[in-house]
C-alpha distance (Angstrom), angle and dihedral (degrees) to the residues before:
residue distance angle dihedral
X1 . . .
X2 3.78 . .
X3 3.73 117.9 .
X4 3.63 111.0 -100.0
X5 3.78 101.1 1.3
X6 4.12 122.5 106.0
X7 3.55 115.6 -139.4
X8 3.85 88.7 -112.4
X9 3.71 96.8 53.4
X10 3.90 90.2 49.0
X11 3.79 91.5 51.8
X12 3.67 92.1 46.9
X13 4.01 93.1 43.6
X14 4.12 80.0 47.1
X15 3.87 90.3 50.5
X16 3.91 97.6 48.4
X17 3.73 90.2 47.7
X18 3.73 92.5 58.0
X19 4.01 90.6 37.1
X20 4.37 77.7 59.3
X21 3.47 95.9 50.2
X22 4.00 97.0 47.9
X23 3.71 97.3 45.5
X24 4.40 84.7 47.6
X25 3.55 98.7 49.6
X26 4.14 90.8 34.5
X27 4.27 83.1 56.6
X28 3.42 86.4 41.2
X29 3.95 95.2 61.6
X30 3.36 95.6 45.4
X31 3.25 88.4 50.0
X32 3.96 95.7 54.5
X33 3.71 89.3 46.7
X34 3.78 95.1 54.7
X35 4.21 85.9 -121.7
X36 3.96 87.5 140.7
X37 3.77 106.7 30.6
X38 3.92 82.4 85.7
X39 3.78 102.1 54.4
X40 4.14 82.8 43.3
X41 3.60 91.4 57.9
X42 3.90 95.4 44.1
X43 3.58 94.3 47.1
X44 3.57 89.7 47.0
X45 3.78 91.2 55.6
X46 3.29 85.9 54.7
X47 3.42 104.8 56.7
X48 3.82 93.2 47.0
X49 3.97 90.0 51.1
X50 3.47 92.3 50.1
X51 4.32 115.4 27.2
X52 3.43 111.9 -164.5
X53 3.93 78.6 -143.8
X54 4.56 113.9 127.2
X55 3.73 107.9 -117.6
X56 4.18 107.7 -85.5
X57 3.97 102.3 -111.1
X58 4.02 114.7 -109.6
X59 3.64 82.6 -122.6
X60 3.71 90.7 67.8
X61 3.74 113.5 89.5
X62 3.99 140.4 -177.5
X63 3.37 121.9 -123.9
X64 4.00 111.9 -169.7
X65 3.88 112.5 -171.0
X66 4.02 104.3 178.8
X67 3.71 126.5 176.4
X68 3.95 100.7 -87.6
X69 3.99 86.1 55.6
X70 4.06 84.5 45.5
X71 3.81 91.4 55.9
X72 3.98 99.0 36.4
X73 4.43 78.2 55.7
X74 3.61 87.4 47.5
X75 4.26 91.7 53.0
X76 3.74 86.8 47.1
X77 3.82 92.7 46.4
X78 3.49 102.1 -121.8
X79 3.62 113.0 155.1
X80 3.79 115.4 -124.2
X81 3.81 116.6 -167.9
């Protein structure tokens, strides 16, 4: 007998191991055989059609500074950090 193991904890530690390795190699077939890659692309479209995102306020604003704006600054001598 192992040091510090029960009987019952080894066969339960033995039983989740091989509980692992079914469900892995089960994904893994499916996998192969392109049984999921459907549901991932529907669920994907599905996610993109409807974002579980909160509407962005109309307060919010984007400010893009690119490196034309960067060098007209830089003629004007305005320091940029």
């Amino acid at each position: 007998m192992t040091k510090g193991y029960s009987p019952s904890s080894l066969a339960k530690l033995r039983a989740a191991a091989l509980i692992t390795l079914r469900v892995l190699f089960f994904t893994f077939c499916l996998k192969t055989f392109g049984v999921i890659a459907p549901f991932r692309r529907k669920t994907l479209d599905l996610l993109f059609r409807h974002p579980p995102f909160a509407k962005a306020s109309p307060e919010v604003v984007v400010v893009a500074v690119d490196q034309p704006d960067l060098d007209f600054c830089k003629n004007q001598e305005v320091v940029w950090p």
